[in-house]
C-alpha positions as CSV (number, residue, x, y, z in Angstrom):
1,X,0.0,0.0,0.0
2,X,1.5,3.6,-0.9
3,X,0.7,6.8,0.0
4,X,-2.8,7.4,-0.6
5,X,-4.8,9.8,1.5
6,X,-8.2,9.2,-0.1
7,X,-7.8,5.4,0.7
8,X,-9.8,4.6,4.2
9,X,-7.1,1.5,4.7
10,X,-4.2,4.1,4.6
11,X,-5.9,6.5,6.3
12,X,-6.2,3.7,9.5
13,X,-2.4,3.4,9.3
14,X,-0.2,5.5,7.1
15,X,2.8,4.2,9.1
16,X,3.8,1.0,6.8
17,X,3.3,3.6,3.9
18,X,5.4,6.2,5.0
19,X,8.3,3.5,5.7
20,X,8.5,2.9,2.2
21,X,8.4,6.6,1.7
22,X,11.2,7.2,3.9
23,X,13.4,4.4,1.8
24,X,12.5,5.8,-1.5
25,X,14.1,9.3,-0.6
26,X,14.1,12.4,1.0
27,X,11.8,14.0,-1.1
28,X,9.0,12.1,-3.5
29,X,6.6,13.7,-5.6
30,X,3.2,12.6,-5.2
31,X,1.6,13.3,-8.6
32,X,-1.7,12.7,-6.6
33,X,-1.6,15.8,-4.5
34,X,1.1,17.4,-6.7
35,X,3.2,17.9,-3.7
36,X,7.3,16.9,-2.5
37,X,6.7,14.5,0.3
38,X,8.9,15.1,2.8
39,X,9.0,11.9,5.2
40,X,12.2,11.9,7.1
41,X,13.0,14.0,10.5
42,X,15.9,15.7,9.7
43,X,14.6,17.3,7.0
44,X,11.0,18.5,8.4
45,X,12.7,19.6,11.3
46,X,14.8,21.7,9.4
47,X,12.4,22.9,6.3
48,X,10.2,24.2,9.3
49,X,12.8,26.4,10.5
50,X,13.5,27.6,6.6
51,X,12.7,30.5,5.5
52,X,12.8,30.1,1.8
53,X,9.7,28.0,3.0
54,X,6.3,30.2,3.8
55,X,2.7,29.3,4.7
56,X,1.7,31.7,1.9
57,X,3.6,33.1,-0.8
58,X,0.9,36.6,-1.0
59,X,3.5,38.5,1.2
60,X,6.4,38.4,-1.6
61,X,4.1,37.5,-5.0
62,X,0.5,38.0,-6.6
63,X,-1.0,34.3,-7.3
64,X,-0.3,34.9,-11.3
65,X,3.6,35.8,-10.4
66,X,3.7,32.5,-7.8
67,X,2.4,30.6,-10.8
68,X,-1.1,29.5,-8.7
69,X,-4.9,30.6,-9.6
70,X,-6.3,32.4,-7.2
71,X,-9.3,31.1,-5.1
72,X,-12.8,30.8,-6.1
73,X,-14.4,34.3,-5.2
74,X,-16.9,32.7,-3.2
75,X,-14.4,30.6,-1.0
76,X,-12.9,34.5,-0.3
77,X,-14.8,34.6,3.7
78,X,-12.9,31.3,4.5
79,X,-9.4,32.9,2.8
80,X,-9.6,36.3,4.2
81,X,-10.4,34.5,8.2
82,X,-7.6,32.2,7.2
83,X,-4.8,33.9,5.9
84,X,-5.2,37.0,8.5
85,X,-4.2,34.1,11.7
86,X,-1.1,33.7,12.9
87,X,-0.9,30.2,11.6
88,X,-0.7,31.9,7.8
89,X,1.1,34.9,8.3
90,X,4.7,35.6,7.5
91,X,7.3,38.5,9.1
92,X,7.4,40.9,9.9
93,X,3.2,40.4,10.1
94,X,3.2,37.2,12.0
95,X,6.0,38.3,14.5
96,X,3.9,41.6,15.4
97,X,0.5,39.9,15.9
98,X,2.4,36.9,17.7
99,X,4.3,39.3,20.2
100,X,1.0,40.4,21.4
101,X,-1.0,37.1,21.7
102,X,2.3,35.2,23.2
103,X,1.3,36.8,26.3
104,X,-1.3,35.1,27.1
105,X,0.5,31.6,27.1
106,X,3.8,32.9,29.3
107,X,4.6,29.3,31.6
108,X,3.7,31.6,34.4
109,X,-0.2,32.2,33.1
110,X,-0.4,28.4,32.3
111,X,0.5,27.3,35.9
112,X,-2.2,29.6,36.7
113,X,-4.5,27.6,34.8
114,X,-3.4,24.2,35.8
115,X,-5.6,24.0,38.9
116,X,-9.1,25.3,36.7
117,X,-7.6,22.9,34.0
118,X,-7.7,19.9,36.9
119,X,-11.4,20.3,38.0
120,X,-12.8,20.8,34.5
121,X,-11.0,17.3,33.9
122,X,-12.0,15.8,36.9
123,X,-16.0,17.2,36.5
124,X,-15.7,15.6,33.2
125,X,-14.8,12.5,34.1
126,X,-17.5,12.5,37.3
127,X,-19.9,12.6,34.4
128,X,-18.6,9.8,32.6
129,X,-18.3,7.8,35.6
130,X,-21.9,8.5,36.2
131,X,-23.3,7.3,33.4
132,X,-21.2,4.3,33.3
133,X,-19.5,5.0,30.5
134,X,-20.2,6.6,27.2
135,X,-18.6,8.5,24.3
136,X,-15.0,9.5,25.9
137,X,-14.4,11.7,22.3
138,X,-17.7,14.1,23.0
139,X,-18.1,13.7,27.3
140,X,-14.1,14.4,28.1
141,X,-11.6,14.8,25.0
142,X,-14.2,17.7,23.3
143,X,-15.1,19.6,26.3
144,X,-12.0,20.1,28.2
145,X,-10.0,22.1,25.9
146,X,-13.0,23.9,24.3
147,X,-14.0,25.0,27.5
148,X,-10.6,25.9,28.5
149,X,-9.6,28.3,25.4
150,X,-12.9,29.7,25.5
151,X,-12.2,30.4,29.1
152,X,-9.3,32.2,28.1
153,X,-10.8,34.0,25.4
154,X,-13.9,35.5,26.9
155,X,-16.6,33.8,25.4
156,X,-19.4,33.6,27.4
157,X,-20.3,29.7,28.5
158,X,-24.0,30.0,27.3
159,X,-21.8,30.1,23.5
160,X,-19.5,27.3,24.3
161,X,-21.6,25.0,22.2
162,X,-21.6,27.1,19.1
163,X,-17.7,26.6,18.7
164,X,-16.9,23.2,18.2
165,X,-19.4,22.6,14.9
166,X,-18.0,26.3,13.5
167,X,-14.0,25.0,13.8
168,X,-14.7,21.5,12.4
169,X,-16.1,22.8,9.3
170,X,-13.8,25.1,8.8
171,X,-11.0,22.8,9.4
172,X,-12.6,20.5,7.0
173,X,-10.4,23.0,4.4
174,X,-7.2,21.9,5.6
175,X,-7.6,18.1,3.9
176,X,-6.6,17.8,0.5
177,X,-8.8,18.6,-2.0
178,X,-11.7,19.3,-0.2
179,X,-14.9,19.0,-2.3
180,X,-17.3,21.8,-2.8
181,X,-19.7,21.1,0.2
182,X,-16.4,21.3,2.3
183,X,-16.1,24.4,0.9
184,X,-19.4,25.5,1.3
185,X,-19.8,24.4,5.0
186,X,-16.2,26.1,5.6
187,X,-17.1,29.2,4.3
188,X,-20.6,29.8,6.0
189,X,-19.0,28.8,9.2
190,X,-16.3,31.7,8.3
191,X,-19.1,34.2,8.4
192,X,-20.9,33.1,11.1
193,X,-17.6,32.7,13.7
194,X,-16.2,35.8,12.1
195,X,-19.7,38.0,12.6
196,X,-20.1,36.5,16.3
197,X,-16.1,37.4,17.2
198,X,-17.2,40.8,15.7
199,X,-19.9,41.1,18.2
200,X,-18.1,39.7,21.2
201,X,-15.4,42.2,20.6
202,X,-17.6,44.9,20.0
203,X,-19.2,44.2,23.7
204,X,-15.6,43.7,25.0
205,X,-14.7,47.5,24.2
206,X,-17.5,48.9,26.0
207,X,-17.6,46.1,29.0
208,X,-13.4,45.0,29.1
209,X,-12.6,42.1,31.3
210,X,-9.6,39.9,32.2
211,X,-9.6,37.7,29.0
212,X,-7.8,37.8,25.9
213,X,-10.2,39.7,23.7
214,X,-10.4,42.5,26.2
215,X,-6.1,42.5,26.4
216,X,-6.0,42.4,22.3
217,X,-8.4,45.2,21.9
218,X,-6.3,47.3,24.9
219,X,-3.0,46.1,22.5
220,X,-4.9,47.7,19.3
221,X,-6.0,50.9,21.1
222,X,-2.4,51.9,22.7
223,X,-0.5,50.9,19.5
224,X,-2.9,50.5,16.8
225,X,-0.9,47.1,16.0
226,X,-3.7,45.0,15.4
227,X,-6.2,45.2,13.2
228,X,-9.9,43.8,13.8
229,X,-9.8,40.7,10.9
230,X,-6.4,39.8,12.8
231,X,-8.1,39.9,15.8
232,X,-11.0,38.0,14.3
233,X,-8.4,35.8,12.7
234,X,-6.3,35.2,15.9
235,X,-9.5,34.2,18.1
236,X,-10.4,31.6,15.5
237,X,-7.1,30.3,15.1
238,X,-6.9,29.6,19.2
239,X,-10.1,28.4,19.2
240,X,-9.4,26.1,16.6
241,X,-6.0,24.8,17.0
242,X,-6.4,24.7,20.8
243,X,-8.8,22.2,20.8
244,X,-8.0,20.4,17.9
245,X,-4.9,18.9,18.6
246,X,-5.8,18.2,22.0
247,X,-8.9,16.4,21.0
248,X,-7.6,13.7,19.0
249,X,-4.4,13.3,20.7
250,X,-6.8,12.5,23.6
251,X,-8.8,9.5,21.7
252,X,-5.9,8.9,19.3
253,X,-3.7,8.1,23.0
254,X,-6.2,6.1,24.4
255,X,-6.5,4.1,21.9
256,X,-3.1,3.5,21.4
257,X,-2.9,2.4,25.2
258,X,-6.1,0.1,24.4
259,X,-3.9,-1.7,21.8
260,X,-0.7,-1.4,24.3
261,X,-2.4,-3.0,27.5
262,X,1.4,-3.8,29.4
263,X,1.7,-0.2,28.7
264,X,-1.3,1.2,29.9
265,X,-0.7,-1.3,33.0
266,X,2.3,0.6,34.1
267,X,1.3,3.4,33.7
268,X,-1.6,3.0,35.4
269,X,0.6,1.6,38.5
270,X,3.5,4.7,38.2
271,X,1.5,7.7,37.1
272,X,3.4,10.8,39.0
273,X,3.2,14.1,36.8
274,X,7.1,13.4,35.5
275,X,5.5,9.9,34.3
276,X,2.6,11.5,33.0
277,X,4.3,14.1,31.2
278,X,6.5,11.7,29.8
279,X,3.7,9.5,28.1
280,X,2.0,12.3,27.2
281,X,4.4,13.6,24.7
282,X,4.9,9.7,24.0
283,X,1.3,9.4,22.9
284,X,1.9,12.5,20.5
285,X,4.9,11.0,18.9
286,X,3.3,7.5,18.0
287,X,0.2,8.7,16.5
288,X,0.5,12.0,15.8
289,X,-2.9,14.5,14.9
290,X,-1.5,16.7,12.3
291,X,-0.1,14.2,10.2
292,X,0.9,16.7,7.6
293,X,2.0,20.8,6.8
294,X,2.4,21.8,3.8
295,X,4.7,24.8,3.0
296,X,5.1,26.9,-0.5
297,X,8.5,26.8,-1.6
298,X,9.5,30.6,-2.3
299,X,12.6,30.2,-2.9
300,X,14.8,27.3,-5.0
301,X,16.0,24.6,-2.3
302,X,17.3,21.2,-2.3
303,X,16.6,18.3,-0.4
304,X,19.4,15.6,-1.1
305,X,19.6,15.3,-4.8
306,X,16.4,16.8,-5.2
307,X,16.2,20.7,-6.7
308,X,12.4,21.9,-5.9
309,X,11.6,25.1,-7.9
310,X,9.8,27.9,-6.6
311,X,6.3,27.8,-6.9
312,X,6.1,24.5,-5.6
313,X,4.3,23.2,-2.8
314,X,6.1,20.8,0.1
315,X,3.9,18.0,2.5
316,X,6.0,18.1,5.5
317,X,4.9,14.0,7.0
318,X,4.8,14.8,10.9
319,X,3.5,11.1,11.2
320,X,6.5,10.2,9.4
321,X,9.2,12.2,10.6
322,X,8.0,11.2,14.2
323,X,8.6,7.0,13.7
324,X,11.9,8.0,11.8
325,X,14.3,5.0,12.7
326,X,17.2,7.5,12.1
327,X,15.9,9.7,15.4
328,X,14.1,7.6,17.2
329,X,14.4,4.2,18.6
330,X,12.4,1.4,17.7
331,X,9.9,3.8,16.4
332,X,6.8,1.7,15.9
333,X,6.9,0.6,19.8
334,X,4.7,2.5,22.2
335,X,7.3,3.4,24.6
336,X,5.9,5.4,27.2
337,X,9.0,6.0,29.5
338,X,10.8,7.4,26.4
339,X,12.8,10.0,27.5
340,X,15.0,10.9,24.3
341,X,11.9,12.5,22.5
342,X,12.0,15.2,20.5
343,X,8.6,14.7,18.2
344,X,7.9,17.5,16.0
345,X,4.3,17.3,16.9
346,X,3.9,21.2,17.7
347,X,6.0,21.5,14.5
348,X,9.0,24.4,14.6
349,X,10.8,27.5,13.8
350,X,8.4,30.7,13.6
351,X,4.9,28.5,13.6
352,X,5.9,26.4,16.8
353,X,2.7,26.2,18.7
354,X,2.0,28.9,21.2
355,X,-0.2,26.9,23.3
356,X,2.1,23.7,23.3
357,X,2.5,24.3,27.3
358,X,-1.2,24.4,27.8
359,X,-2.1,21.4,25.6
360,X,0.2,19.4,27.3
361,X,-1.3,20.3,30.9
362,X,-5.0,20.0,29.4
363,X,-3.9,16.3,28.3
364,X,-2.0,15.8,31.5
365,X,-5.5,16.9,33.5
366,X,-7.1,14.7,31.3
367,X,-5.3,11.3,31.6
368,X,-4.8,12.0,35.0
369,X,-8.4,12.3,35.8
370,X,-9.3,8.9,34.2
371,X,-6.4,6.8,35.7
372,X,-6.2,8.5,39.0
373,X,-6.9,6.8,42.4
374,X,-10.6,5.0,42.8
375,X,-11.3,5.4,39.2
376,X,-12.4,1.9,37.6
377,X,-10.1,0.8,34.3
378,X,-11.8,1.6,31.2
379,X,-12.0,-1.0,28.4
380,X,-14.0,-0.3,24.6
381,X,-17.1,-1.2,24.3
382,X,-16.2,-1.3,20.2
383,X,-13.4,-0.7,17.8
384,X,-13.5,3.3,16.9
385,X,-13.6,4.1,13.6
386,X,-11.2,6.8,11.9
387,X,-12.6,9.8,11.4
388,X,-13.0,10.8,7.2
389,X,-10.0,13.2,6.5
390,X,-5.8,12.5,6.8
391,X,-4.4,15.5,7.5
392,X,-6.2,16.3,11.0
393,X,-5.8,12.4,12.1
394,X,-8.8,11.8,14.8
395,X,-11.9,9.4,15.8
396,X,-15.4,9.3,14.7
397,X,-16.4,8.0,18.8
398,X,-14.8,6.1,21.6
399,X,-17.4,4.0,23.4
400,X,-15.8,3.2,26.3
401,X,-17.2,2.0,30.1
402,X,-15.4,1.3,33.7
């Protein structure tokens, strides 16, 4: 089986697929997607930190000088929320709007979380445990980090619900070709989240609070250094990617440790927070939830014998990089005392995640709270399905009871 991310079989497990990518070369064009593939760890790691690399190429070129066609103008709510985030904007933009929001995710405000982040988990599984089980993918892994990031954000718990449905939609974007209804779904969900941001920022200036809104609007007004789509832009990015991640590295780990039972038994039996930690950036490694990032290549570069012209696009495999043999031992084992780790998860360079430290304290609440003292063992009560989509690697459900 190759690399095929329309194929349900290699969408279950890409890993035997990538191993054969890794041995054909250090880049391999897939005339599929019409992308380099980019599968080994030394070279991810390092095109991430590249600038002759860029998330979009509309800071240096028009689309008719990159060589590309320009969206469809309907799609244009989706591209304008999109390329105005910090997760598609280039220096000296992205460093300015970045500056500002980093703020909010200093180690000192994320200890100050870590005891709100606890009881959230531990209410969360209360309600599990109460109904004997149940969907651990909508009662825990959805709620925690929603609520958390929303927390942080401002918006009001009565709208909590709201967010979820808007950011999967529009995340539906970032698979490969994405069919029109995607699109469609993607872009009305643009408008909507970008209209209610409008109005909850709009209440913020006349009613400020502690949250992030209320500190970005107080950033804009003192310096003028941040427009309101970047401010739109920003909010939906955090919204987005702080949940995401965390989401399906929460069903994605437990069902690794499902399929890993001596490893879930010792963890179970040694579980202090330097354990914990530990298997939580194991669990990341081994089946990661971005499995790719693409990059446009703005410059000429060359990977090994490989020249890749500008105006091409790279796949950067984080799936694949992360069970390189060359970096990491035995990669295929779930290892959860592995201490020489360095997965590229949270990727690198100028796009490293900015709320890496709180995702790994919202998964350390989380698998905390369901092995912790008193709590029964959970086991499945069926196989999970994958969800439909490669890139953003997750679960339709985990039926699970104690």
């Amino acid at each position: 089986m190759g690399f095929d991310p329309w194929d349900a079989a290699f969408v279950a497990d890409p890993y035997p697929a990538y191993k054969e990518l890794r041995e054909q070369g250090r880049a391999v064009w897939c005339e599929a997607t019409g992308q380099w593939l980019v599968p080994h760890y030394a070279d991810v790691s390092a095109l991430l930190r590249d600038r002759r690399l860029g998330r979009t190429y509309l800071h240096r070129f028009s689309h008719e000088e990159f060589g590309r066609e320009a969206p469809p103008p309907e799609h244009e709510p989706f591209h304008v929320l999109n390329g105005n985030g910090l997760l598609d904007l280039e220096d000296p933009a992205h460093a300015r709007v970045r500056r500002l929001v980093a703020k909010a995710f200093t180690p000192r405000t994320v200890e100050q979380l870590v005891p709100a982040v606890q009881r959230m988990a531990g209410e969360l599984v209360g309600r599990l445990r109460a109904d004997g089980g149940g969907d651990l993918l909508t009662v825990v892994a959805e709620p925690l980090p929603v609520a958390v990031i929303a927390e942080l954000l401002g918006v009001p718990e009565a709208d909590r619900t709201l967010l979820r449905p808007w950011s999967a939609d529009i995340c539906g974007m970032f698979e490969l070709r994405p069919d029109e209804e995607t699109a469609r779904r993607a872009v009305r969900a643009s408008i909507e989240f970008s209209a209610y941001l409008r109005g909850l920022i709009a209440e913020r200036r006349s009613r400020p609070g502690e949250d992030l809104i209320s500190g970005l609007i107080a950033a804009h007004d003192e310096e003028g250094r941040l427009s309101e789509q970047e401010m739109i832009s920003t909010c939906v990015l955090l919204l987005n990617a702080g949940h995401e991640a965390t989401v399906n590295t929460t069903v994605n780990g437990w069902w690794a440790l499902f399929r890993n039972p001596d490893q879930l038994a010792a963890l179970r039996a040694n579980r202090d927070p330097e354990k914990l930690s530990t298997a939580v950036d194991e669990l990341m490694r081994y089946d990661t939830p971005l499995q790719m990032f693409e990059r446009w290549v703005l410059d000429d570069i060359r990977i090994g014998d490989t020249v890749i012209p500008r105006g091409a696009e790279v796949a950067l495999l984080f799936g694949s990089a992360n069970r390189d043999p060359a970096r990491f031992d035995d990669p295929d084992a779930l290892d959860l005392v592995r201490a020489d780790n360095p997965h590229l998860t949270f990727g690198a360079g100028i796009h490293y995640c900015l709320g890496a430290p709180l995702a790994r304290r919202e998964l350390e609440a989380s698998f905390g709270a369901l092995l912790a003292d008193g709590v029964p063992p959970l086991r499945l009560v069926e196989e999970p399905q994958r969800r439909d989509g490669y890139v953003i690697r997750g679960l339709e459900r985990m039926l699970v009871e104690f």
